[in-house]
SENU-494190 format. One record per atom (N, C-alpha, C, CB): atom name; x, z negated, y; residue number from 0. Coordinates in nm, 2 decimals. Last residue first. Glycine has a CB too. Layout:
BEGIN
+------+--------+--------+--------+-----+
| atom |     c1 |     c3 |     c2 |  nr |
+------+--------+--------+--------+-----+
|   CA |      X |      Z |      Y | NUM |
...
+------+--------+--------+--------+-----+
***
This chain:
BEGIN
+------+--------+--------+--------+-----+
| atom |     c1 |     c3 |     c2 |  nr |
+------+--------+--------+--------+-----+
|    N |  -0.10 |  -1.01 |   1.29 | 121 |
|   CA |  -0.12 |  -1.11 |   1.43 | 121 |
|    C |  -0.07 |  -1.23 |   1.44 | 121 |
|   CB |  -0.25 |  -1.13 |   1.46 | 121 |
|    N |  -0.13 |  -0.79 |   1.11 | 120 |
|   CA |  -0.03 |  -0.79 |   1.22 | 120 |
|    C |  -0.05 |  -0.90 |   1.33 | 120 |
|   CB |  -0.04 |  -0.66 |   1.30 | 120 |
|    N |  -0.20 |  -0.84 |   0.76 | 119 |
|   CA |  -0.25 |  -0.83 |   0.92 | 119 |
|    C |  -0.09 |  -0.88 |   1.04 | 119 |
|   CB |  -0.43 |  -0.99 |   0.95 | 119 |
|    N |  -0.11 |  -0.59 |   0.59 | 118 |
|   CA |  -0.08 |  -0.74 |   0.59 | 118 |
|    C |  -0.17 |  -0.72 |   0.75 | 118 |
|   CB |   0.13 |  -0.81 |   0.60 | 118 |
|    N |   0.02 |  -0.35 |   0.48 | 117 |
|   CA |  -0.11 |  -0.37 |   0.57 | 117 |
|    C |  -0.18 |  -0.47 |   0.60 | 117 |
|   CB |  -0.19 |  -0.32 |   0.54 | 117 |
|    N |   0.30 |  -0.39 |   0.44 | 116 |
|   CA |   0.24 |  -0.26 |   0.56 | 116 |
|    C |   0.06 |  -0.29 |   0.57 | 116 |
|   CB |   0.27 |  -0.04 |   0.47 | 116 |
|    N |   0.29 |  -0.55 |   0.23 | 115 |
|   CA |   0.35 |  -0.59 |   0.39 | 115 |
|    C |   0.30 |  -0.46 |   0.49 | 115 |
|   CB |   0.55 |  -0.60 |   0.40 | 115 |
|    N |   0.15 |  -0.39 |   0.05 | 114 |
|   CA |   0.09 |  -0.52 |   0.10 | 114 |
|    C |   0.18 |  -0.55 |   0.26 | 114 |
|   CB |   0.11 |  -0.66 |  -0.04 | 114 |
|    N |   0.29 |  -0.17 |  -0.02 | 113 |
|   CA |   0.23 |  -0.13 |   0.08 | 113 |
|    C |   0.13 |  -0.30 |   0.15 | 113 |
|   CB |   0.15 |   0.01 |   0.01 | 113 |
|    N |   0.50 |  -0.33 |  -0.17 | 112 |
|   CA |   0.55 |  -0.26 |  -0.04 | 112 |
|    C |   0.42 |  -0.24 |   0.06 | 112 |
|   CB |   0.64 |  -0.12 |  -0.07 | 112 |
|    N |   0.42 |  -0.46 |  -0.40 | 111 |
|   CA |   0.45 |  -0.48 |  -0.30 | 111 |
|    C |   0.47 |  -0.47 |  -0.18 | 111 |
|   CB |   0.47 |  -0.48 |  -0.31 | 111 |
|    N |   0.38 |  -0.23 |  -0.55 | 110 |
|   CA |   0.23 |  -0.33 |  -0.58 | 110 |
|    C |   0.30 |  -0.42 |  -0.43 | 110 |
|   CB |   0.21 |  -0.46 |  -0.79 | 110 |
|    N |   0.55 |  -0.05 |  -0.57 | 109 |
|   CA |   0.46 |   0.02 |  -0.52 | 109 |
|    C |   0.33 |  -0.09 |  -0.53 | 109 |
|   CB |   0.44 |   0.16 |  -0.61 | 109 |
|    N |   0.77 |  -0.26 |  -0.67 | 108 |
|   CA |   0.76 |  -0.16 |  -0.53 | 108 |
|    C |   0.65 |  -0.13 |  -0.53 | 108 |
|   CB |   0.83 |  -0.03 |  -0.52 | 108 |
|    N |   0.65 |  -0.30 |  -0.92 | 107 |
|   CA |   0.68 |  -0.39 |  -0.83 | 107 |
|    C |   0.66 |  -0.34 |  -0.67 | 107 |
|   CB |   0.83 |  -0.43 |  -0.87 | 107 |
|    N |   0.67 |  -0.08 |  -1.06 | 106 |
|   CA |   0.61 |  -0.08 |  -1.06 | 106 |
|    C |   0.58 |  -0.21 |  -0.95 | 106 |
|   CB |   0.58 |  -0.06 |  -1.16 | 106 |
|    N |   0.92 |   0.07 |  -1.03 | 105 |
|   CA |   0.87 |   0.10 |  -0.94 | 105 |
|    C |   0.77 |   0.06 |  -0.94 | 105 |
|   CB |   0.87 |   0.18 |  -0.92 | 105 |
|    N |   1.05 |  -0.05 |  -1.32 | 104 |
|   CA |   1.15 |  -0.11 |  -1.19 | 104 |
|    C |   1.03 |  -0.03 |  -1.04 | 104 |
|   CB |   1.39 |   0.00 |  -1.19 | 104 |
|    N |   0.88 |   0.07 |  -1.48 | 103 |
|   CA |   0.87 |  -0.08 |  -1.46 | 103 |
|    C |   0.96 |  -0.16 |  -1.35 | 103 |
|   CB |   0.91 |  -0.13 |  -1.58 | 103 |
|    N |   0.95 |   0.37 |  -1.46 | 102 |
|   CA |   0.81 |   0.28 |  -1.40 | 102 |
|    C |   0.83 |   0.17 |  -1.34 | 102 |
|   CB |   0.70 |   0.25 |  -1.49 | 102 |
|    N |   1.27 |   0.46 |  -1.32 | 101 |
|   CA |   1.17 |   0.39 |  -1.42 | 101 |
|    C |   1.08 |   0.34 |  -1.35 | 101 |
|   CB |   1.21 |   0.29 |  -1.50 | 101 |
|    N |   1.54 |   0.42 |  -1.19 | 100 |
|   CA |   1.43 |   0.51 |  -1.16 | 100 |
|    C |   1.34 |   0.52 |  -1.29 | 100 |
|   CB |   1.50 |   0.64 |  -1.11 | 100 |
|    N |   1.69 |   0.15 |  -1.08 |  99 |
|   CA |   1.72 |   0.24 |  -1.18 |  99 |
|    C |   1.54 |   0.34 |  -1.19 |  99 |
|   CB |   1.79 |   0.14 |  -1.35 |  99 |
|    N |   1.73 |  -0.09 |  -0.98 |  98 |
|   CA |   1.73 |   0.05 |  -0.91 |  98 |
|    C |   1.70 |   0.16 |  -0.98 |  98 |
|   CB |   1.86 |   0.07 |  -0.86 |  98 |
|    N |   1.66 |  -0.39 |  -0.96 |  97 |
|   CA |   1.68 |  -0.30 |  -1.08 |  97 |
|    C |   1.67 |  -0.15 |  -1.02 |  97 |
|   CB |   1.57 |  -0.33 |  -1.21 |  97 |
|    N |   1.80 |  -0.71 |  -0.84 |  96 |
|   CA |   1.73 |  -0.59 |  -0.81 |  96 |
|    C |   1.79 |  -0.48 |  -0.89 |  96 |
|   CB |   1.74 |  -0.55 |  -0.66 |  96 |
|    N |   1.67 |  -1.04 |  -0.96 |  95 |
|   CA |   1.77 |  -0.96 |  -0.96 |  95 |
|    C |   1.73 |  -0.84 |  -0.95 |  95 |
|   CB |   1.86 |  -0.97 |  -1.05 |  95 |
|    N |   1.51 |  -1.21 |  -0.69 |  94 |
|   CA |   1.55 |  -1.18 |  -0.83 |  94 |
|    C |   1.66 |  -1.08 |  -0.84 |  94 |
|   CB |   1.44 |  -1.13 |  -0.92 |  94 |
|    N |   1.50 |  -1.50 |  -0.52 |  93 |
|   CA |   1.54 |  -1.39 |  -0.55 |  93 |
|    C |   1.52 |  -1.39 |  -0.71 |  93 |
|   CB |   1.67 |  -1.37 |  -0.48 |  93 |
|    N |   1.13 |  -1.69 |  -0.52 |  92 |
|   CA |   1.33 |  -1.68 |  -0.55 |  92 |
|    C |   1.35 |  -1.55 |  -0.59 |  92 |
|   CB |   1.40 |  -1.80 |  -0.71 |  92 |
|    N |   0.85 |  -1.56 |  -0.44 |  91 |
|   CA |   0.96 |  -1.64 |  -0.36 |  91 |
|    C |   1.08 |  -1.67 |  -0.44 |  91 |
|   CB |   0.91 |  -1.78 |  -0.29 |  91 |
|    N |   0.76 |  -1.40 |  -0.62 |  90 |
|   CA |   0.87 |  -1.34 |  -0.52 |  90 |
|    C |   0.93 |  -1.40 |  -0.44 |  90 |
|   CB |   0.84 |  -1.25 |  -0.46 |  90 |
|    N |   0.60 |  -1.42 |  -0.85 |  89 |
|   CA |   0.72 |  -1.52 |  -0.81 |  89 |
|    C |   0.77 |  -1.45 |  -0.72 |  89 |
|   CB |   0.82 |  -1.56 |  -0.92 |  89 |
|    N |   0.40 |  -1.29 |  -0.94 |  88 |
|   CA |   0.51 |  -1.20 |  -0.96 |  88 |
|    C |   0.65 |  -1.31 |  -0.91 |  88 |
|   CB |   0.48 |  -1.05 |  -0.86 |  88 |
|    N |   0.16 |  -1.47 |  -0.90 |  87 |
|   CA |   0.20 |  -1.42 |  -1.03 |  87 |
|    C |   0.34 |  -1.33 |  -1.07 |  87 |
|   CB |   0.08 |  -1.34 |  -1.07 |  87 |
|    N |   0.20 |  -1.67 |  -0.69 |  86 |
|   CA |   0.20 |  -1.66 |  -0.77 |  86 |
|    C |   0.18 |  -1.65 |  -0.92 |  86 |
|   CB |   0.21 |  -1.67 |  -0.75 |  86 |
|    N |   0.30 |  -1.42 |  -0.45 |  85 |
|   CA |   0.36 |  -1.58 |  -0.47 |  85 |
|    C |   0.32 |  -1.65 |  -0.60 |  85 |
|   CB |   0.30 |  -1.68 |  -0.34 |  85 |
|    N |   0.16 |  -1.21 |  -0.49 |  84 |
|   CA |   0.33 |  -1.20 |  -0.45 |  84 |
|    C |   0.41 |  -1.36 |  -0.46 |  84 |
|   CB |   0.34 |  -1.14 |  -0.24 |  84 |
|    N |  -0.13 |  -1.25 |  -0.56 |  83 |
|   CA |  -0.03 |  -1.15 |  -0.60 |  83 |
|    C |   0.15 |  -1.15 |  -0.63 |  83 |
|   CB |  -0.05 |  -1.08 |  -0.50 |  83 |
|    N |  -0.24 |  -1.46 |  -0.40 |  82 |
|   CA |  -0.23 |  -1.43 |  -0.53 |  82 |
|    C |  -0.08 |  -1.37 |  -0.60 |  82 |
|   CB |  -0.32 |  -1.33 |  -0.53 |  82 |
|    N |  -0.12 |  -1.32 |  -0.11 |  81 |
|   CA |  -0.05 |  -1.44 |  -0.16 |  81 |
|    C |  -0.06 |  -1.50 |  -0.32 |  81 |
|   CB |  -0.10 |  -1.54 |  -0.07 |  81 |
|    N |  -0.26 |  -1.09 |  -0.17 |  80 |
|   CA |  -0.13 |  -1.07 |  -0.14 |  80 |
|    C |  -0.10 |  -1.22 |  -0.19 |  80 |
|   CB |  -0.08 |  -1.03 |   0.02 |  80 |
|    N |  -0.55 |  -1.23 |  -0.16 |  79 |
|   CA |  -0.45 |  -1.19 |  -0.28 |  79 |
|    C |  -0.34 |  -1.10 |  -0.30 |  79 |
|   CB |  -0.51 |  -1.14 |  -0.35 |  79 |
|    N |  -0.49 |  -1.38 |   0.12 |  78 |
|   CA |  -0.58 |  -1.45 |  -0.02 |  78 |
|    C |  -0.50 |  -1.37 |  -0.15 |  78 |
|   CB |  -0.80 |  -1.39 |  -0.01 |  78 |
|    N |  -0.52 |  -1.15 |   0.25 |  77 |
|   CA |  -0.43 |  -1.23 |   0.26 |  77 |
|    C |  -0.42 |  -1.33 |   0.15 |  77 |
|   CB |  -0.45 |  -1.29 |   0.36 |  77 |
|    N |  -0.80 |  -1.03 |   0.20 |  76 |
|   CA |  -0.66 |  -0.93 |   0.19 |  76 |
|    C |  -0.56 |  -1.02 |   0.17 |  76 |
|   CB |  -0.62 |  -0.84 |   0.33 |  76 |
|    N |  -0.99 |  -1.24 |   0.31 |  75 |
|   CA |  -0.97 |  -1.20 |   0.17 |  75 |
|    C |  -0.83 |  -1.16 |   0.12 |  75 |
|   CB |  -1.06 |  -1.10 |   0.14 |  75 |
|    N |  -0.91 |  -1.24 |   0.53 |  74 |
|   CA |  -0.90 |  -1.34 |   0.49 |  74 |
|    C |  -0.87 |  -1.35 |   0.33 |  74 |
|   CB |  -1.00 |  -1.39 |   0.55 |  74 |
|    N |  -1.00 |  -0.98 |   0.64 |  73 |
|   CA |  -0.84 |  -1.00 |   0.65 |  73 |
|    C |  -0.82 |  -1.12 |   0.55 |  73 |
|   CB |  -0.77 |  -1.04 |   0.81 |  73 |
|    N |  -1.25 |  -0.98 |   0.63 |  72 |
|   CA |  -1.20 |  -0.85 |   0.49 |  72 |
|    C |  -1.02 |  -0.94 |   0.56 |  72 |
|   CB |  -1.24 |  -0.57 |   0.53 |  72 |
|    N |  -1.30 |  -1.18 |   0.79 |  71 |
|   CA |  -1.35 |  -1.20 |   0.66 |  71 |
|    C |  -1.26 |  -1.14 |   0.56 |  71 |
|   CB |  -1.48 |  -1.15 |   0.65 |  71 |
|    N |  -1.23 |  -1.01 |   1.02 |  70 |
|   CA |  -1.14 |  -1.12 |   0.97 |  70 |
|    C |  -1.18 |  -1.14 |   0.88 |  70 |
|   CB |  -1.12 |  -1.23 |   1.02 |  70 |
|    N |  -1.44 |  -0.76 |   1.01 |  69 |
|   CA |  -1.27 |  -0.80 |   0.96 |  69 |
|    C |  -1.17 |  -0.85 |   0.97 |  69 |
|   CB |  -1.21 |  -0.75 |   0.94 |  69 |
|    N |  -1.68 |  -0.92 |   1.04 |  68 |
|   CA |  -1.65 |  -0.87 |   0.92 |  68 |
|    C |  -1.50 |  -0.82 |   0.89 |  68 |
|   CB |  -1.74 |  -0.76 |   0.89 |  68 |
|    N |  -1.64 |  -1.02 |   1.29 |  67 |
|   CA |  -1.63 |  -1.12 |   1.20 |  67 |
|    C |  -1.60 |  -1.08 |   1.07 |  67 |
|   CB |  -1.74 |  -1.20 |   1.21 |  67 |
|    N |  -1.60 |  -0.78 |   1.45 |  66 |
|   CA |  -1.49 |  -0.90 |   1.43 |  66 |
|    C |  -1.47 |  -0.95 |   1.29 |  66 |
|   CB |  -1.51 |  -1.03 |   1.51 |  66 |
|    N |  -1.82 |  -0.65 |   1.40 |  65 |
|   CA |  -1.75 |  -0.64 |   1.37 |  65 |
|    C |  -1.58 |  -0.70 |   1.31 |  65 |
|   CB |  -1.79 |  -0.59 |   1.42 |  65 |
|    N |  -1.95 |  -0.81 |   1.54 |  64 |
|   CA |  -2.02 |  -0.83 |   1.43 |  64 |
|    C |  -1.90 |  -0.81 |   1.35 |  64 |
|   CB |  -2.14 |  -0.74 |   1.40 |  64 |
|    N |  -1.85 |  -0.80 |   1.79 |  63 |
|   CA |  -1.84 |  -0.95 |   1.76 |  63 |
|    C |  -1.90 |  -0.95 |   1.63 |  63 |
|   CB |  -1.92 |  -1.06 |   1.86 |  63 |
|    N |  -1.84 |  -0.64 |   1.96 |  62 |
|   CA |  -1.75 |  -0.59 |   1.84 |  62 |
|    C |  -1.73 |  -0.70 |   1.77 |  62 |
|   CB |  -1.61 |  -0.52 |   1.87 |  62 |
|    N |  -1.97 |  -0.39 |   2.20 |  61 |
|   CA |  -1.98 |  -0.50 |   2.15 |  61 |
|    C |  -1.96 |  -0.52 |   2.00 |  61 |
|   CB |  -2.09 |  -0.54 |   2.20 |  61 |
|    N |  -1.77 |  -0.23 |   2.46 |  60 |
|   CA |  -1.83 |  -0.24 |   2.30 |  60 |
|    C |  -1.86 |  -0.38 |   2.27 |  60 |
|   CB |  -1.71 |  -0.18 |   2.19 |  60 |
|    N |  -1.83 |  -0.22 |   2.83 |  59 |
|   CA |  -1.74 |  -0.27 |   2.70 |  59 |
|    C |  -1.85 |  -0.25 |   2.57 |  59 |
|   CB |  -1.68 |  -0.47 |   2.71 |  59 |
|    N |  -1.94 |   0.13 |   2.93 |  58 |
|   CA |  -2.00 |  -0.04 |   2.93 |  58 |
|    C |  -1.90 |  -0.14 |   2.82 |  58 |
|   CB |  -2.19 |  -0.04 |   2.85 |  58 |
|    N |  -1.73 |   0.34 |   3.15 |  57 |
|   CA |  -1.81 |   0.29 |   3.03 |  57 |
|    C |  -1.84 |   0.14 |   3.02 |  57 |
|   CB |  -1.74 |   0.33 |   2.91 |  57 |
|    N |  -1.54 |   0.47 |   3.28 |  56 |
|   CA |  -1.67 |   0.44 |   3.35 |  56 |
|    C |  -1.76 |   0.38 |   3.25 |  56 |
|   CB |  -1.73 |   0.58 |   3.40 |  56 |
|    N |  -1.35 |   0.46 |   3.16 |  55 |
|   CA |  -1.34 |   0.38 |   3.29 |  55 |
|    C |  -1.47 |   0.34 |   3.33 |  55 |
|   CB |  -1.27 |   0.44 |   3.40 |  55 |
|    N |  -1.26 |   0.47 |   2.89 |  54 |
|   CA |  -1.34 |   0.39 |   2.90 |  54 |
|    C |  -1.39 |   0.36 |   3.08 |  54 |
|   CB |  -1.27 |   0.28 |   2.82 |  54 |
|    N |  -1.07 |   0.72 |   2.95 |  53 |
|   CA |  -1.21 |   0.73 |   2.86 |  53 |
|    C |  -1.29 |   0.61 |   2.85 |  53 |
|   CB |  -1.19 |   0.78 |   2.70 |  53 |
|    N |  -0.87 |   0.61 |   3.09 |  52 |
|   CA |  -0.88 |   0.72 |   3.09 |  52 |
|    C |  -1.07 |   0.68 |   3.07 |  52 |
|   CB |  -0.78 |   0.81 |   2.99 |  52 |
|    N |  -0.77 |   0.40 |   2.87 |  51 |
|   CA |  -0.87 |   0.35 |   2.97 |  51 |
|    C |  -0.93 |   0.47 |   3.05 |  51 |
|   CB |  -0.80 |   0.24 |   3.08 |  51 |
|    N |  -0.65 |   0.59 |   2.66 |  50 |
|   CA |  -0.80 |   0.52 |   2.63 |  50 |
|    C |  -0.85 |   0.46 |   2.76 |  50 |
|   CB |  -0.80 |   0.41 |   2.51 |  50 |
|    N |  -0.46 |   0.74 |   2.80 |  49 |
|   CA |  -0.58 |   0.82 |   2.73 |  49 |
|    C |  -0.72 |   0.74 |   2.74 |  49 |
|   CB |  -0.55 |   0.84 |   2.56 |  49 |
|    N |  -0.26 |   0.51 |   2.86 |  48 |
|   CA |  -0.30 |   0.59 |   2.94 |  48 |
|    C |  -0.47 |   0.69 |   2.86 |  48 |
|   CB |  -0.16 |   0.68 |   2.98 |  48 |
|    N |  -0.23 |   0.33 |   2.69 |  47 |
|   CA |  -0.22 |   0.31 |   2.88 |  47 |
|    C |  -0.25 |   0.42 |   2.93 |  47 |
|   CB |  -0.07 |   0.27 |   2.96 |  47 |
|    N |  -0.30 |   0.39 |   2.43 |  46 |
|   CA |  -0.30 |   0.26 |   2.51 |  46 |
|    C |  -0.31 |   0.22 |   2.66 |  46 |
|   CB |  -0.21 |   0.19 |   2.48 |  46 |
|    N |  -0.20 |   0.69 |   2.38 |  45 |
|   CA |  -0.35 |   0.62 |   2.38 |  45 |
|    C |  -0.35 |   0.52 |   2.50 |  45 |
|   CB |  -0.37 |   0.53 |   2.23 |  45 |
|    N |   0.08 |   0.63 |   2.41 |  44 |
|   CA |   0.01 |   0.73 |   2.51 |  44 |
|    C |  -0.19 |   0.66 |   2.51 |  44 |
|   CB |   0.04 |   0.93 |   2.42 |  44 |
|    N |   0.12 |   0.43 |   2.19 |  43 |
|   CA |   0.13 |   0.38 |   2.32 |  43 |
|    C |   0.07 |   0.49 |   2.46 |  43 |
|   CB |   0.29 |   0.34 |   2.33 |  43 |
|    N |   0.07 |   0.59 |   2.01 |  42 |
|   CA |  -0.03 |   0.49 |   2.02 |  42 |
|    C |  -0.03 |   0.44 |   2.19 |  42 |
|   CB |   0.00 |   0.35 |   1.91 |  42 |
|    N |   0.27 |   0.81 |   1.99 |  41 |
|   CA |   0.05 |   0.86 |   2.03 |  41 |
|    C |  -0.02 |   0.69 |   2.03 |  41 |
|   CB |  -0.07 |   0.99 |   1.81 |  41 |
|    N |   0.43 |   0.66 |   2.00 |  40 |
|   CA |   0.41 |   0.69 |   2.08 |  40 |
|    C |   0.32 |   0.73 |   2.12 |  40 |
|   CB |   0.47 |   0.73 |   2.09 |  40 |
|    N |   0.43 |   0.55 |   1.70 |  39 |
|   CA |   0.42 |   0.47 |   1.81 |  39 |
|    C |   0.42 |   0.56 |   1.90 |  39 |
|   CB |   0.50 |   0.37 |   1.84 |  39 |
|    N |   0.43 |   0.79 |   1.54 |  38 |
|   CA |   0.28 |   0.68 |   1.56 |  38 |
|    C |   0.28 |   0.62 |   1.68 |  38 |
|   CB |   0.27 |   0.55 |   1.45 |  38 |
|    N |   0.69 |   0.88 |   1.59 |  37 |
|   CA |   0.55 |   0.96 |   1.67 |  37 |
|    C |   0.41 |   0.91 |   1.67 |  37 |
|   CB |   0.54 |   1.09 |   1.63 |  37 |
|    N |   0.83 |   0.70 |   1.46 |  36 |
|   CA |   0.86 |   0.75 |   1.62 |  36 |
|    C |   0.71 |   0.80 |   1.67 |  36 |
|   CB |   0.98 |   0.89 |   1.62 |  36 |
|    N |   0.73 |   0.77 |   1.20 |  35 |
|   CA |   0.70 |   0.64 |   1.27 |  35 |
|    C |   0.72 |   0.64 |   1.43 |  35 |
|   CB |   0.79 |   0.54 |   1.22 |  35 |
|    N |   0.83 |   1.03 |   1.19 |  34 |
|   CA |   0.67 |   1.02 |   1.20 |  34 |
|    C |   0.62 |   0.84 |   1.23 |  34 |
|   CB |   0.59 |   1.09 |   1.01 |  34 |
|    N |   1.15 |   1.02 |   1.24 |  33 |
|   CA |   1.05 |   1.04 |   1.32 |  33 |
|    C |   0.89 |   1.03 |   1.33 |  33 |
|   CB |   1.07 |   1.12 |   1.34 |  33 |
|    N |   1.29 |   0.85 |   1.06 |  32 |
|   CA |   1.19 |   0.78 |   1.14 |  32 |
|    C |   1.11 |   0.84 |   1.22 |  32 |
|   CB |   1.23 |   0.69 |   1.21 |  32 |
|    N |   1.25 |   1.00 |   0.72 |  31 |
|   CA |   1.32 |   1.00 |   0.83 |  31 |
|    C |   1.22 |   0.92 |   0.95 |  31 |
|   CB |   1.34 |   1.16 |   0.86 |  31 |
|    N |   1.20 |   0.88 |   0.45 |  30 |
|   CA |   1.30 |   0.97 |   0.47 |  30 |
|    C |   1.35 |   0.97 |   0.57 |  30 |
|   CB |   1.27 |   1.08 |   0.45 |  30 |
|    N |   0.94 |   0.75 |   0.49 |  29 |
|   CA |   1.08 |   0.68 |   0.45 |  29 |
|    C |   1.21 |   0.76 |   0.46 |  29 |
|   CB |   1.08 |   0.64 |   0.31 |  29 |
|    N |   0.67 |   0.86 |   0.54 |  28 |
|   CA |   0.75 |   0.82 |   0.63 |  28 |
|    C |   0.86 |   0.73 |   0.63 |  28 |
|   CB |   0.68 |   0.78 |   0.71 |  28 |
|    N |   0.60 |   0.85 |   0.18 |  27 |
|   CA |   0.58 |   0.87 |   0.32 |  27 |
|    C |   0.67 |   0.83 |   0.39 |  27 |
|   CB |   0.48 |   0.83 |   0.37 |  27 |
|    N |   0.86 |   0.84 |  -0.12 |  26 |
|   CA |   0.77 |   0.79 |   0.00 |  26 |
|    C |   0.75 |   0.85 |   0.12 |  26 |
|   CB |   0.80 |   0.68 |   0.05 |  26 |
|    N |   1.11 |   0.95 |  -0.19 |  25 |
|   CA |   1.01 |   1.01 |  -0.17 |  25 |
|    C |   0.85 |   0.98 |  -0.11 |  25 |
|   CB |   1.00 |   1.04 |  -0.27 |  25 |
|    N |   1.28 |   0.74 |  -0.17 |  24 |
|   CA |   1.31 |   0.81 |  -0.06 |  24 |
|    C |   1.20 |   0.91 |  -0.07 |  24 |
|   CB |   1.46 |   0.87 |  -0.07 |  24 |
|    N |   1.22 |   0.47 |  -0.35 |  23 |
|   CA |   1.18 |   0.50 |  -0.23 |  23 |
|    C |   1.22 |   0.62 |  -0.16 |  23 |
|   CB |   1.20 |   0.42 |  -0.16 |  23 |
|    N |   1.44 |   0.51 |  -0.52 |  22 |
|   CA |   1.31 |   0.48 |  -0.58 |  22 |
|    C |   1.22 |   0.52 |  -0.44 |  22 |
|   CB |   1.29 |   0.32 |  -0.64 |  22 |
|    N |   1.70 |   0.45 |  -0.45 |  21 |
|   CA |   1.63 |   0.61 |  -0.48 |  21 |
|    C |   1.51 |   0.57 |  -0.49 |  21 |
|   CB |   1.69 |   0.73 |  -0.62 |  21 |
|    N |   1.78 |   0.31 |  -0.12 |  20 |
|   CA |   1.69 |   0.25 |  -0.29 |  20 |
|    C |   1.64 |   0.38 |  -0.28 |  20 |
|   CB |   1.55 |   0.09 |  -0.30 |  20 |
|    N |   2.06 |   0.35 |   0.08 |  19 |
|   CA |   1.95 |   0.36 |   0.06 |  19 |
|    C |   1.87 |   0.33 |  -0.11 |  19 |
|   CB |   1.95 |   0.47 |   0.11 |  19 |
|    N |   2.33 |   0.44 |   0.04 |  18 |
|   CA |   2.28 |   0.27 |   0.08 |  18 |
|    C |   2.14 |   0.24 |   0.05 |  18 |
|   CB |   2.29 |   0.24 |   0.26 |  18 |
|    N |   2.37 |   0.70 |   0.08 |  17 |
|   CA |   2.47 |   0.64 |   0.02 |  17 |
|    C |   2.38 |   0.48 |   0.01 |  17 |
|   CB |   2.62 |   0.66 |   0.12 |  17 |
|    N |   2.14 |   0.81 |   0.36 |  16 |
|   CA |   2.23 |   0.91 |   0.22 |  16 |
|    C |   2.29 |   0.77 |   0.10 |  16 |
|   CB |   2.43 |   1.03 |   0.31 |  16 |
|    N |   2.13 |   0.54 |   0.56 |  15 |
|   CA |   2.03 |   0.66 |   0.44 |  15 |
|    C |   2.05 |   0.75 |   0.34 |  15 |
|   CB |   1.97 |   0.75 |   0.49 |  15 |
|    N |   2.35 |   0.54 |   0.61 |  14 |
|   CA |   2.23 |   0.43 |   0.58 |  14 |
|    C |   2.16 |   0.48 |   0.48 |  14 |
|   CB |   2.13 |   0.38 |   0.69 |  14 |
|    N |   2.46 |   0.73 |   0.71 |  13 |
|   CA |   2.57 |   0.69 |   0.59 |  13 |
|    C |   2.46 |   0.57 |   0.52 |  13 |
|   CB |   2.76 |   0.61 |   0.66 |  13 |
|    N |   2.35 |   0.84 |   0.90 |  12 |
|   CA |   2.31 |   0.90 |   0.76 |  12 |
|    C |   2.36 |   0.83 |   0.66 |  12 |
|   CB |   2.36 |   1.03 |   0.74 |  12 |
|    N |   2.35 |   0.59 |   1.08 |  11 |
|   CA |   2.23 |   0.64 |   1.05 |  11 |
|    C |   2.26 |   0.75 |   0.89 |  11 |
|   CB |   2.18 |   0.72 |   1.21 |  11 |
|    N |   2.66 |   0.63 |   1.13 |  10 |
|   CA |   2.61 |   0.49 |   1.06 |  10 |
|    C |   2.47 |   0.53 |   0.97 |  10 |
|   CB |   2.56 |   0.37 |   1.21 |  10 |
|    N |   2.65 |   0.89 |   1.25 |   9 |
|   CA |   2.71 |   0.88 |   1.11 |   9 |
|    C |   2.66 |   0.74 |   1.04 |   9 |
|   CB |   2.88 |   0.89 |   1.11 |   9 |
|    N |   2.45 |   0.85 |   1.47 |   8 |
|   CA |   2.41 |   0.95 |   1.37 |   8 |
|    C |   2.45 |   0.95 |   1.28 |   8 |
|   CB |   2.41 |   1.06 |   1.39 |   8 |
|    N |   2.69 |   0.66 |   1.59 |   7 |
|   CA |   2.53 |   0.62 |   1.57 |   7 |
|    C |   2.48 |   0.70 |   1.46 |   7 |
|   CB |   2.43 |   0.64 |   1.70 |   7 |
|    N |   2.85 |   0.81 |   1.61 |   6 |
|   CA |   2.90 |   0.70 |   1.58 |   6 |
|    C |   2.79 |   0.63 |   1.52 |   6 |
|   CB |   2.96 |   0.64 |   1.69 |   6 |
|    N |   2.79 |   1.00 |   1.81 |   5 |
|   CA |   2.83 |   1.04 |   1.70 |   5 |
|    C |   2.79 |   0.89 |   1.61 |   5 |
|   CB |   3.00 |   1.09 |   1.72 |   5 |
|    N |   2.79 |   0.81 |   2.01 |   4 |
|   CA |   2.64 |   0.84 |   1.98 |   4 |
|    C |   2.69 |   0.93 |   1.87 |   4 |
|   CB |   2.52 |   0.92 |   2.12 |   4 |
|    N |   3.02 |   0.72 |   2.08 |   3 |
|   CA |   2.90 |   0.64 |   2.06 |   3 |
|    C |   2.82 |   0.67 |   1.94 |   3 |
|   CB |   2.81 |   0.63 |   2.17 |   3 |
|    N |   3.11 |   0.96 |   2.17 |   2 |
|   CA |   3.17 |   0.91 |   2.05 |   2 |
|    C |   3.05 |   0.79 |   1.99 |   2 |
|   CB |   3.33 |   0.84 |   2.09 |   2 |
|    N |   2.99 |   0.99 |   2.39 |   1 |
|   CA |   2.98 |   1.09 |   2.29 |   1 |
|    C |   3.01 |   1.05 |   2.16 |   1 |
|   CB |   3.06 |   1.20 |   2.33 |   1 |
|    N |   3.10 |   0.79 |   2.55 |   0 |
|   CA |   2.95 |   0.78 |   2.52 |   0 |
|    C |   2.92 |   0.88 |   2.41 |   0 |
|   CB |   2.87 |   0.82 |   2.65 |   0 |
+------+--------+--------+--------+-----+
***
């Protein structure tokens, strides 16, 4: 079991040291998974336990205005990611990947990456 879990921590650095895109390692929460580790867990502490905690005795929210204004703002969001990523930059056929630590190889990355992070989740 020891060997395992060695086994695991060397896969894990050999991912990240050696394999990894330099362009990204200065990014937020890319270096190491714990601050993603610890989103999900203050969420899931929230979720079952904190927030019904604080709603028990309370009246539900009413969030039907709200709704509508962000699916509207999702509809839009979606609208020009798909602009964006399908097409003016073509990212449906592979292209060929430029690593090399220059604007014009990060300028892609940084118009891309954060669209899938705030894409709607549903």
């Amino acid at each position: 079991m020891a060997q395992l879990i060695r086994d695991i921590i060397h896969g894990y650095h050999d991912v990240m040291d050696n394999k990894s895109d330099p362009r990204v390692n200065q990014w937020s929460m890319m270096a190491s998974p714990f601050p993603t580790l610890a989103i999900c867990l203050a969420y899931a502490y929230f979720a079952k336990v904190l927030g019904p905690r604080l709603m028990e005795n309370r009246k539900p929210f009413n969030l039907r205005n709200v709704l509508i204004v962000y699916n509207f703002l999702q509809t839009i969001f979606s609208s020009w990611i798909f602009y964006e990523d399908y097409l003016v930059n073509s990212y449906v056929r592979p292209a060929k990947t430029d690593r090399k630590l220059r604007s014009g190889s990060l300028k892609g990355l940084s118009r891309s990456g954060p669209h899938s992070f705030w894409s709607p989740r549903t």
